[in-house]
N, C-alpha and C positions, 0 to 999 in steps of 0.2 A: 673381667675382660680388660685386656691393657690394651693401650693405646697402638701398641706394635701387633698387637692381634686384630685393634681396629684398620689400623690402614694396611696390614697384608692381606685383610679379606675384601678390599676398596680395590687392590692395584692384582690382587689375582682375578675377582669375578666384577672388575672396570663394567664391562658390558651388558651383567644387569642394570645398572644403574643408568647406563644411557640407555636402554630400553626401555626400562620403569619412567624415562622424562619424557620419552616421543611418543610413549604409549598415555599418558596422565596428556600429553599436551593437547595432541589429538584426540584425545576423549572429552576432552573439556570442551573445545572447539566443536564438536562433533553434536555434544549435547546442549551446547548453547544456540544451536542452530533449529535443533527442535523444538527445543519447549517453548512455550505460545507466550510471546512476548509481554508485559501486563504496563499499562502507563497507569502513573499515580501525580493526581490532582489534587490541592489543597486550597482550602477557604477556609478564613477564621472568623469568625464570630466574637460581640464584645456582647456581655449581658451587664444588665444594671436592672435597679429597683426605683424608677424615676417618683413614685408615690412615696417614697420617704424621703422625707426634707433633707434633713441633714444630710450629708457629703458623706459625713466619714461613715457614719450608722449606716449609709444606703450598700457602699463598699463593702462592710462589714458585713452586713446581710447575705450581701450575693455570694462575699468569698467564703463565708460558712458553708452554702450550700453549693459550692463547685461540683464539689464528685457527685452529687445527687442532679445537677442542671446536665454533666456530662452523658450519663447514663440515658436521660431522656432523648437521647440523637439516636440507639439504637429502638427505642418505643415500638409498637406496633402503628399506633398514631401517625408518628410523624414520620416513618418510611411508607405508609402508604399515602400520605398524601404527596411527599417526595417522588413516588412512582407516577403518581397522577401529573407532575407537575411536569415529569420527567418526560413522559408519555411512553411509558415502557410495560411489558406484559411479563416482566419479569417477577417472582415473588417478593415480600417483604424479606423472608429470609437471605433470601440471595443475596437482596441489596444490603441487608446488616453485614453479607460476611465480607463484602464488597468497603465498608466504611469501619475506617478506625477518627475515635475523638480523644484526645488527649490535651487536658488542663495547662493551659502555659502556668508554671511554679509564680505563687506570689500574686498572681494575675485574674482577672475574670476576664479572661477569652480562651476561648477554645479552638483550636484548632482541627478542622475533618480533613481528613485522607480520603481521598477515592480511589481507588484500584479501576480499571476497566480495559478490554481490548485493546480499545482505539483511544486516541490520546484527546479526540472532542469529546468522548464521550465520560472521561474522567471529569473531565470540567464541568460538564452536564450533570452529572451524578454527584459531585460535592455539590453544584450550583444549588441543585433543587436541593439536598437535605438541609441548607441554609436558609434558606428560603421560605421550607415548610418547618426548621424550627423556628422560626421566629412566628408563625401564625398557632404553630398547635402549644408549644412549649409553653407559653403565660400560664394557658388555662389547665396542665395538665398540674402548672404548681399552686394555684388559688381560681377555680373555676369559677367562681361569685363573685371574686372580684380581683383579678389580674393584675402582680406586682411586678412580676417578671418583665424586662424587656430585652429581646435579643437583636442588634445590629450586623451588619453584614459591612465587617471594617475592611477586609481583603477578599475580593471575590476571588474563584481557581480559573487560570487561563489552560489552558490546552500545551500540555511539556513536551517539549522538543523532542528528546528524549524519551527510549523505557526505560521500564525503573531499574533493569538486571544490570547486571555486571559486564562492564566493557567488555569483549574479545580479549583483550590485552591480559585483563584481568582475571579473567575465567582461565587463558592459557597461564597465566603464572601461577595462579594453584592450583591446577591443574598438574602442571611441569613438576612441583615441589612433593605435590601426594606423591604423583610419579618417582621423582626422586628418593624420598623417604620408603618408599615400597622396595625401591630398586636395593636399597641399601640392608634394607631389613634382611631381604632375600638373598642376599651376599654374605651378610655376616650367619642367618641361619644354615647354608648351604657351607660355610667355611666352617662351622659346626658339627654339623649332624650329614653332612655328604656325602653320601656311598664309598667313594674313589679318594684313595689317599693320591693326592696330585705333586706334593713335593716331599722333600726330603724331612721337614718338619713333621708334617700330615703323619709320614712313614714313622719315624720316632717316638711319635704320641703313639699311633695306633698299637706299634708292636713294643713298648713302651722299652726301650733301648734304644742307644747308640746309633746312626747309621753311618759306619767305618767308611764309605767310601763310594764312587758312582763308578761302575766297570762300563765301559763300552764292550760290546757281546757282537763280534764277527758276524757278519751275514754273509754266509756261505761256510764251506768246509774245509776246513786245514787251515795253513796260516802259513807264513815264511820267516826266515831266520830274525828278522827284525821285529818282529812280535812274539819271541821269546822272554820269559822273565829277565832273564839275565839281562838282554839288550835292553828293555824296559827299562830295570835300574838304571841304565848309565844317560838317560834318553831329556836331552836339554828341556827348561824351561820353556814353554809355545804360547803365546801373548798373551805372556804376564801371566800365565796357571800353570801353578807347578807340576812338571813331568810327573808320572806316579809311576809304580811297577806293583807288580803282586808280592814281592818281596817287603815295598812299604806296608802293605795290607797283613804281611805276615808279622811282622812284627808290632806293626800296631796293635793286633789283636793279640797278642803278649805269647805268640808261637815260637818265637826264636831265641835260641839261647839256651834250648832247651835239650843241647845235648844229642845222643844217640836214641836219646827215646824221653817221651813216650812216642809209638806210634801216632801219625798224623791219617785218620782215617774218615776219608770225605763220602758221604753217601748222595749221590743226586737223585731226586724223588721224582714220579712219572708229570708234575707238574709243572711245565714251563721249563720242561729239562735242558732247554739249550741256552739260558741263561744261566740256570743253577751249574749247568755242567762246566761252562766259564771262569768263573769263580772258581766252583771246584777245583777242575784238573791246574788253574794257574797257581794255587796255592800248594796243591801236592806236587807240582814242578818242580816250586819254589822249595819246601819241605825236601824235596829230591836231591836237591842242588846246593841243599843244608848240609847235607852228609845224615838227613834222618831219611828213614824208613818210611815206606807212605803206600798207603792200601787206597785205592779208588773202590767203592761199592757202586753198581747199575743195579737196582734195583727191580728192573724190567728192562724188557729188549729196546725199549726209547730213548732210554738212558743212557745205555750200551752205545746205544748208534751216537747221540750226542756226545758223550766221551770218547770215542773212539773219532768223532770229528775233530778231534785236541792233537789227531796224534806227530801233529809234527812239531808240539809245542815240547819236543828236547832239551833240555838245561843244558847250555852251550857248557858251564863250568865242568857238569861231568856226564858227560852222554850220555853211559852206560849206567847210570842210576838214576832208572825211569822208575815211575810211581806203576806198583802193581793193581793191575784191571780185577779187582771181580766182578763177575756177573751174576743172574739173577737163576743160572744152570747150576751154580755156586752151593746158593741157602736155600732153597725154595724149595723144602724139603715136607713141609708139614702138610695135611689135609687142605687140599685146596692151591696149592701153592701160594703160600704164605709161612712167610718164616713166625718161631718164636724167640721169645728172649734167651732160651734157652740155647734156641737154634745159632743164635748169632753172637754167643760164648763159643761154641763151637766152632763157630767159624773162625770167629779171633785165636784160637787156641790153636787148629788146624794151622792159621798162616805165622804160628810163633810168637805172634806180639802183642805187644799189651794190649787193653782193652780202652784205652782213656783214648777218649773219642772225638773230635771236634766235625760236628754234621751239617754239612752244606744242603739244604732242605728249601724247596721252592713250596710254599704253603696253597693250597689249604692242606696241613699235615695228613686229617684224617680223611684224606683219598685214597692214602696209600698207607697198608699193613703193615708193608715192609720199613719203609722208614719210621712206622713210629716204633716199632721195635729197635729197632738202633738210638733213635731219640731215650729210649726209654733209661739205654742203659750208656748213655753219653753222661759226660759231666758238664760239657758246654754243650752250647749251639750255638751256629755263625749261619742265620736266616736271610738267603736271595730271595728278590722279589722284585719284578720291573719297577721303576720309578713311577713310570704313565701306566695309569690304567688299573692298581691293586688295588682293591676293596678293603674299607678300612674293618669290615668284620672279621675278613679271611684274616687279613695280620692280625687280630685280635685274638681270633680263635686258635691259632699257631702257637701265638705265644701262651695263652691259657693249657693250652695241650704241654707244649715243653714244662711247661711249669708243674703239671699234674705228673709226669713222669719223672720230676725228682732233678729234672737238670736245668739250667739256666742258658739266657741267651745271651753271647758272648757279641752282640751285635749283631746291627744287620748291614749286607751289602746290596745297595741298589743297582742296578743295570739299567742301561740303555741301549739301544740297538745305533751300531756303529755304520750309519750310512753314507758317508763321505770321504774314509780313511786317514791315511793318521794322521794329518795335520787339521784334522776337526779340533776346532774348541768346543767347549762346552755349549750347546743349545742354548739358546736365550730363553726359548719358552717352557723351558724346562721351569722356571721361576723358583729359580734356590734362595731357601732363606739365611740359610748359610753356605762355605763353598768346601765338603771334602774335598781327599785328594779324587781327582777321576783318573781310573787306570786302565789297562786292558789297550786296545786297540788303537794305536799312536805313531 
């Protein structure tokens, strides 16, 4: 994972990430409000062995047996008499799970923790267990004759304070879990996410090229200035370079190529008014080359979306427009469905060669028709909207082209052209890089 992959999945899915803070913040908050507040109260204890003379031996005595003088504050002994002192009717148990003691290092004192509801009553509950160790605790270490002595050097007062965590501080790890979740869920959705959303997404999934962003007419027909031709010649618009389908043709290594081969575009029943876009702009374009150019409709939708092109005319030569087949054409076999066989035939019927470049709006295996054309293509040039394709459908398109022996000669993304020509590019498009975008200008 690189670092550009980490902050492109930060500045495209931004919104989990402030969601994962407001939602971590407010949960924190939310949960520090319920749970039952606890105060903690502390009293230390000094122990010594005043029956031995000496100083240092008495020391030495007591701090040998720390961890075994510590343990005796949980006793059954000395927490019940602690209860009694306490005047509470709560068990010994309780009140053990209620007190921690811990050895100050180096030292004979002990320090009790209280835990309790109310913050008198922490004080209460270290008070007595200090209290009733130092009466039971001698005798539980030499009952016949007690060396032990336990003083009460710091009684526990009553804390201001519960023991939890600020507000402050529950919302700031709170916010960061938040955070860290938001982020996760960013970078796996920039992963593993249904919808290929930009032009990258599209390249990985359909694992090719994406030649270029067409804007796709909303509505039918077009006027003189949305011909390929006028296209080429169509200035710079802020600061993005003009495009034509004429640059999309020969980007994708069509031009040059002569009186042939044939340039013949198939538009598939899916998403046909984008694929057909593409399409019919490129066999215009082929048209206006001086090559030959067979349009395939595949079905009566296709038909109707190429036939919405038709007043896209090559101003250079009028009268060599791209020939329409239709689907009354090939659609000869069982079922109306062509085969490969069928659509040799057809190529042979219209005189021209067979080398194929297939304008094909995916998921391929919707449609019979075109994967029979695919089958016997040597390229494919794959449209597919920018917003909104599934990054299994590109997946499965290109694994299909691939099984039929041809390759994909790139893909052209669409976008639906709703402002007219002097649109720039969408912002929220969020390109990670910036083909040329052509089509409607």
């Amino acid at each position: 994972m690189t670092s550009a992959f980490f902050f492109s999945a930060i500045r495209r899915y931004w919104y989990l990430l402030i969601a994962g803070l407001m939602i971590g913040a407010f949960a924190s908050v939310a949960v520090g409000s319920v749970v039952p507040k606890t105060y903690d109260a502390t009293a230390q204890i000094l122990l010594s062995a005043p029956k031995v003379t000496d100083p240092t031996d008495s020391s030495l005595y007591v701090r040998d047996r720390m961890p075994t003088y510590a343990e005796f504050i949980e006793s059954e002994s000395v927490l019940a008499n602690a209860r009694s002192l306490m005047g509470t009717d709560e068990s010994t148990a309780f009140l053990a799970s209620h007190i921690d003691a811990r050895v100050e290092v180096s030292t004979v004192l002990i320090t009790i923790t209280a835990s309790w509801s109310d913050p008198q009553g922490a004080a209460d509950l270290a008070n007595a267990v200090a209290r009733s160790y130092a009466e039971v605790a001698p005798r539980l270490d030499n009952r016949d004759d007690p060396i032990l002595r336990s003083d009460t050097v710091e009684a526990a007062v009553a804390p201001n304070a519960d023991a939890g965590l600020s507000p402050m501080a529950l919302m700031t790890i709170g916010s960061t879990a938040g955070l860290t979740a938001g982020l996760i869920a960013a970078l796996l959705w920039r992963i593993y996410g249904p919808y290929a959303r930009t032009i990258e997404d599209i390249g990985e999934s359909a694992d090719a090229e994406v030649l270029a962003v067409v804007s796709v007419p909303l509505g039918r027909g077009a006027h003189s200035a949305d011909s390929p031709a006028s296209r080429h010649s169509s200035p710079r618009k802020r600061g993005r370079a003009g495009g034509s389908f004429a640059a999309l043709y020969s980007g994708a290594g069509l031009a040059g190529q002569g009186a042939g081969p044939r340039l013949v575009v198939v538009v598939s029943t899916v998403d046909g008014a984008h694929a057909a876009t593409v399409g019919w702009g490129l066999a215009a374009t082929s048209a206006a080359s001086g090559q030959r150019c067979l349009l395939v409709a595949v079905d009566a939708a296709a038909r109707t979306a190429l036939e919405s092109h038709a007043g896209w005319t090559p101003a250079a030569k009028p009268g060599n427009v791209p020939q329409l087949l239709t689907s009354d054409a090939f659609n000869t076999a069982e079922g109306g469905v062509t085969t490969v066989d069928g659509v040799n035939m057809l190529l042979r019927s219209a005189a021209g060669s067979k080398d194929l470049v297939v304008i094909a709006a995916p998921p391929l295996d919707a449609d019979a028709n075109t994967r029979a054309f695919v089958q016997i293509a040597g390229q494919t040039l794959l449209a597919t909207p920018l917003r909104g394709s599934r990054r299994e459908t590109l997946r499965t398109a290109a694994q299909l082209i691939g099984q039929a022996g041809a390759s994909i000669l790139g893909v052209v993304a669409t976008i639906p052209d709703v402002s007219g020509p002097q649109a720039a590019l969408p912002a929220e498009v969020g390109l990670e890089s910036e083909p040329e975008r052509i089509g409607a200008r």
